[in-house]
N, C-alpha and C positions, 0 to 999 in steps of 0.2 A: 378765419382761414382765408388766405388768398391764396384762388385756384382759378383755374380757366378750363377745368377738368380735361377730355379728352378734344378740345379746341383747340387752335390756335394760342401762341404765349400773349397775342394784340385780345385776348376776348378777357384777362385775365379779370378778376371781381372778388366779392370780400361775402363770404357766408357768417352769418354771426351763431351764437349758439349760446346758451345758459344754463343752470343745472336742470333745465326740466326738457333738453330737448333745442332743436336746431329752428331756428324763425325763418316763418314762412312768407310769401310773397304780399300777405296784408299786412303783418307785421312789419316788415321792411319799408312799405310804402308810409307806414304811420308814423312812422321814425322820422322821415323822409319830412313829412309834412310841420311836425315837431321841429325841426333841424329850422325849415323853409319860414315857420312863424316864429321864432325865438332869431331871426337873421332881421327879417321883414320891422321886427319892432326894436332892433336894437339892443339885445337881452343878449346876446353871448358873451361871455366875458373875455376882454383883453388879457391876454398872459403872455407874461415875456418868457418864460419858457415855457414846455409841456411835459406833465408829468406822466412816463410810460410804469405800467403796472411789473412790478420784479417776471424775469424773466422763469419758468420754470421749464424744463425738460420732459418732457410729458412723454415721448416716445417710449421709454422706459417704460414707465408706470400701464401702458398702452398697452405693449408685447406681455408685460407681465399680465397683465388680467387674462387675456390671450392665452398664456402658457398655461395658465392657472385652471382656466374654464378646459383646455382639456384636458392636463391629468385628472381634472376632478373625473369628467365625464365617463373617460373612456377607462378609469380607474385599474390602474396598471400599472402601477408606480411612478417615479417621477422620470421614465425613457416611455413615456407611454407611445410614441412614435418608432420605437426600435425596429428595424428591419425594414420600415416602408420606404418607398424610392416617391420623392413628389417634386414635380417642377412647376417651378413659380415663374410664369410669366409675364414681370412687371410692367414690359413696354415704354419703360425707360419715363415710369410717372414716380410716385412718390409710397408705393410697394415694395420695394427690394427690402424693406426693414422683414416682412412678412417672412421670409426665405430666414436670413440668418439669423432675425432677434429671437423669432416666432416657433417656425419648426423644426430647424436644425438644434437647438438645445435641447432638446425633447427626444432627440434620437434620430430624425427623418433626414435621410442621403437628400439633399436640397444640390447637388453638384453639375448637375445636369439643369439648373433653373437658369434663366435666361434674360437680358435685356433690365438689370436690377439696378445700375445705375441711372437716376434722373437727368433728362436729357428735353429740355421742353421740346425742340424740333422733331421729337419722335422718328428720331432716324430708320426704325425696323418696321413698326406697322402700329399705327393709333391703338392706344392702350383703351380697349371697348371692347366688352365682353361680349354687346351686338354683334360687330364686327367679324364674319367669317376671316378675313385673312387673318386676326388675331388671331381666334378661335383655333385657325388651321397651322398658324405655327410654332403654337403652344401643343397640337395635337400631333405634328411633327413629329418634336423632340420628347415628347412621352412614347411613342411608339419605337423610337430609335435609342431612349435610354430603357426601354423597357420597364418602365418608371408605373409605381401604381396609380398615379394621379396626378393631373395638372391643376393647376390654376390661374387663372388670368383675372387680374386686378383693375380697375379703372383707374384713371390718371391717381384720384385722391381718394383710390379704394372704397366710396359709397359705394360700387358694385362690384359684384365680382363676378364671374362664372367656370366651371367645372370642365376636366375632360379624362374621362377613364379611361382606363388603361388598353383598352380597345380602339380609342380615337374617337369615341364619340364624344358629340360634346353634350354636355351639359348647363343649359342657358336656355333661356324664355321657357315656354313651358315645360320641358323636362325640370330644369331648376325648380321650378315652381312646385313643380308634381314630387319631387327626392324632399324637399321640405315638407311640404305637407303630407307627406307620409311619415317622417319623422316626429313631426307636432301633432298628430292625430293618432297617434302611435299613444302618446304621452296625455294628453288631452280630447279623448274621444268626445265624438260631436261638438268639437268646435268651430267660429266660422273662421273664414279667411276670404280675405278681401284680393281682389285684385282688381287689375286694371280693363278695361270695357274690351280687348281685343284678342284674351286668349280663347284657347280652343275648346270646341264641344266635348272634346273627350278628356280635355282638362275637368271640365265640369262633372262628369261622368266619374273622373277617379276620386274627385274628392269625397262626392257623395258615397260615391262606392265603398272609400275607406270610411266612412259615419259623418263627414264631417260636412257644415253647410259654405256652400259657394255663392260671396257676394260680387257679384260682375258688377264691378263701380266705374269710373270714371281714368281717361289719362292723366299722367301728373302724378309724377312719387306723391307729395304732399295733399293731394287730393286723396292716395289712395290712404298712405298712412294716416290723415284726420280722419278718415274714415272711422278706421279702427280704433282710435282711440274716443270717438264718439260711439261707438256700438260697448265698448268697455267699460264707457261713464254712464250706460244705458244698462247696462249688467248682466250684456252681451258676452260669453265668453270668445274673446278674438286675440290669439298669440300670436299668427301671424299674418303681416298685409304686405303684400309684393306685385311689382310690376314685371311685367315681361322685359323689362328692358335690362334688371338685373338691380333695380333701383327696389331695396326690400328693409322692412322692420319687423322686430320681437318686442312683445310687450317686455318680456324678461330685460332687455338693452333699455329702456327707458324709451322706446319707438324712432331709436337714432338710426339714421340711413345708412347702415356699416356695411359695407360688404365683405370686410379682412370679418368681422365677426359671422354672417354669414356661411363663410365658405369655413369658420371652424368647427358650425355645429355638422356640418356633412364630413369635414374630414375627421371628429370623432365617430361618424357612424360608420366611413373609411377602417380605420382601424379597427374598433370592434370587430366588424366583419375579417378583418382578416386575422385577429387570432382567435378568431371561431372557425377559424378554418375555412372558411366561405372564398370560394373563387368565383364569384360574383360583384363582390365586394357592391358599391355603391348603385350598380348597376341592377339588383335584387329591390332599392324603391320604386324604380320604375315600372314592375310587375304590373299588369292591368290596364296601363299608360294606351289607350288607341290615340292615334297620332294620324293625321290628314295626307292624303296622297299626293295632294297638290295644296298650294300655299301662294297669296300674292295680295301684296300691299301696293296701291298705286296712288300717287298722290297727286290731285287735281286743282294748279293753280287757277281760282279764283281772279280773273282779269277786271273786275270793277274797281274803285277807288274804294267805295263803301263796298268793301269784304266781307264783314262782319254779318249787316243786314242781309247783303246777297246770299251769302252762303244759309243764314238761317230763311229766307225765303225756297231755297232750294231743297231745304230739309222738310220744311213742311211739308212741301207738295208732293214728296219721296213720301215722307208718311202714310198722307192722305191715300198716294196711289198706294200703299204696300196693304192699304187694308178696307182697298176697294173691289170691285168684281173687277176689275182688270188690270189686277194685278195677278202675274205669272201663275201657271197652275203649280201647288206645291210650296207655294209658297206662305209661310207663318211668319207672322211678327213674334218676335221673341216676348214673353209675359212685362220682362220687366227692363228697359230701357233708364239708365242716368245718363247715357250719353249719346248723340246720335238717335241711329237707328239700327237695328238689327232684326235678322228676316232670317229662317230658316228651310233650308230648300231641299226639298223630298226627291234623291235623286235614284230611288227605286231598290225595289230588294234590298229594304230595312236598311241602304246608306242614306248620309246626311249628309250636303254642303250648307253653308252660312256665309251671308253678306255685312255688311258694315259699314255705314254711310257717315261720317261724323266730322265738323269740324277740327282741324287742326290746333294746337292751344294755342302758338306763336304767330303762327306764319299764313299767307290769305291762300289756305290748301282748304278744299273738301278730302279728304281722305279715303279711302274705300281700302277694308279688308273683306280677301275672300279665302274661305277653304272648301275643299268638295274631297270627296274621298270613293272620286272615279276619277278615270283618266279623261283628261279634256274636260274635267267639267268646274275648273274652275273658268273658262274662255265662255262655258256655255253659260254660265251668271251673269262674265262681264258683258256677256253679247247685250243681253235682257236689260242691263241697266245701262248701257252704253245706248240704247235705243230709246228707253225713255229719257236719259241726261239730253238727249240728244237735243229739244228744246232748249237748253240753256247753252247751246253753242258759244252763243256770243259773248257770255258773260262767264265761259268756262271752259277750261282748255283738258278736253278728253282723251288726247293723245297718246297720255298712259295708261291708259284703261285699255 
């Protein structure tokens, strides 16, 4: 696949993929090396022409499994979409098939969906389910078509994210919490994997519904190898997902799909509504406690050697997080893969959380924070804004 996902058309690059699954960044790099010693010794072979593999039409084949997964589901015959109003907010990537191959044969008024023709310059607003102005102008035109449900696709659909017929959205941890209510529903006590940054009360509903919470690492492909090592371990793990909308079913073969994603929700969509339910999607998030305050600030690293500095600067964060002068109320969380994480007692049985972690890409220290009083995510960052304060020089605190 050549995509540049929700980047620039200059960022554009090539995903490979085989019957068992999409190759990951060691993969790539092996290839890479292969490619570099079969050049280095003069082993590739001269060809006057090159032979490309028969072309197939796979979008079809795509939409169908798609249509097919949910008549089965929501088991209603073959309009099992009849009556629902849903807008698809392509953002002018490579989604619009989702609107008319996808749901509208199915029954679903798709007429009020938006931005479906591909436009690499993204003329309306970057197709990222992250992305609040997406998010808000997908949640727009659901409210103004009085539509049951949107959706908003990323450039090449690995992700997707939700928005109910009320305008909320549905993304990062709501997302997260609406699936795993449904696979937990199906699969009691199973785990699910996620990514090192979601919320305490994420954790709280998983468990809450039976099911265990593995707080892993950033990086789709760090979360979903996860899971397919907890599987090969005989682990049961159906699903692993990132906050960022980047998520896998063992049932998919652990492909990064978000057009599949957003179909297992919009069969629980439908169900619900000819159950009558005027809740509709909004009935998984039952129990969901959610943070009063929320802030992600990202800490460019001003050294040459990044790498080392930043891991110099983690340690010593450690060290202080679980020494006698570190903050009253404050606990390291049991189990860290990434970073650091601290939990902060901020009175009368509430809870904020800190998050100190390198960046994957880029020479950022990262810090997430939640607190669930007013002001107190500022009172966290005061605390560690004063102990970073020593790495002035070598770190620019100015978003904190």
């Amino acid at each position: 696949m050549l995509t540049a996902s929700h980047l620039p058309f200059n960022r554009n690059g090539m995903k490979f993929f085989t019957k068992t699954g999409g190759l990951g960044k060691d993969d790539i790099s092996a290839i890479l090396r292969i490619a570099e010693g079969l050049r280095a010794r003069g082993e590739l072979p001269a060809a006057e022409q090159y032979a490309l593999a028969p072309h197939e039409d796979f979008m079809p084949a795509y939409a169908a499994q798609l249509r097919a997964l949910i008549v089965e589901g929501v088991g209603a015959g073959d309009k099992p979409l009849d009556g629902m109003s849903v807008v698809v907010d392509a953002g002018n990537g490579a989604g619009g098939f989702f609107a008319h191959d996808v749901l509208a044969p199915l029954g679903a008024d798709v007429s009020d969906s938006q931005f479906l023709e591909p436009d690499g310059s993204f003329p309306n607003h970057v197709p990222n389910p992250e992305d609040a102005e997406a998010m808000g102008s997908c949640a727009t035109a659901v409210l103004k078509a009085n539509a049951d449900l949107g959706v908003v696709l990323d450039t090449d659909c690995d992700r997707s994210g939700l928005v109910l017929s009320d305008g909320r959205f549905l993304n990062r941890n709501r997302l997260i919490a609406a699936l795993c209510a449904s696979v937990l529903r199906d699969s009691p006590g199973a785990s699910i994997v996620t990514d090192s940054v979601t919320s305490a009360g994420l954790a709280d509903f998983i468990e809450g519904r039976g099911g265990v919470h593995v707080r892993f690492q950033r990086g789709y492909k760090n979360v979903i190898n996860k899971g397919v090592e907890l599987n090969e371990q005989g682990v049961d793990c159906p699903l692993m997902i990132e906050t960022s909308g980047h998520g896998a079913m063992r049932e998919n073969y652990y492909l990064d799909d978000g057009a599949y994603l957003a179909v297992k929700l919009i069969i629980e969509a439908a169900r619900a509504k000819r159950a009558g339910s005027s809740e509709g999607l909004a009935s998984l998030l039952d129990g969901l406690r959610e943070p009063l305050e929320e802030k992600e600030a990202r800490l460019k690293i001003l050294k040459d050697d990044f790498g080392p500095y930043g891991d110099g600067v983690l340690d010593k964060f450690v060290t202080w997080c679980q020494s006698s002068t570190a903050p009253a109320g404050w606990t390291s969380e049991a189990v860290n893969h990434e970073g650091w994480r601290v939990v902060v007692d901020e009175g009368s049985g509430r809870q904020g959380w800190a998050l100190l972690r390198k960046s994957l890409h880029d020479p950022l220290l990262v810090c997430n924070i939640e607190s669930d009083t007013e002001g107190g995510v500022e009172a966290i960052a005061a605390k560690l804004r004063a102990f970073l304060g020593q790495f002035s020089g070598g770190l620019d605190l100015s978003k904190l």
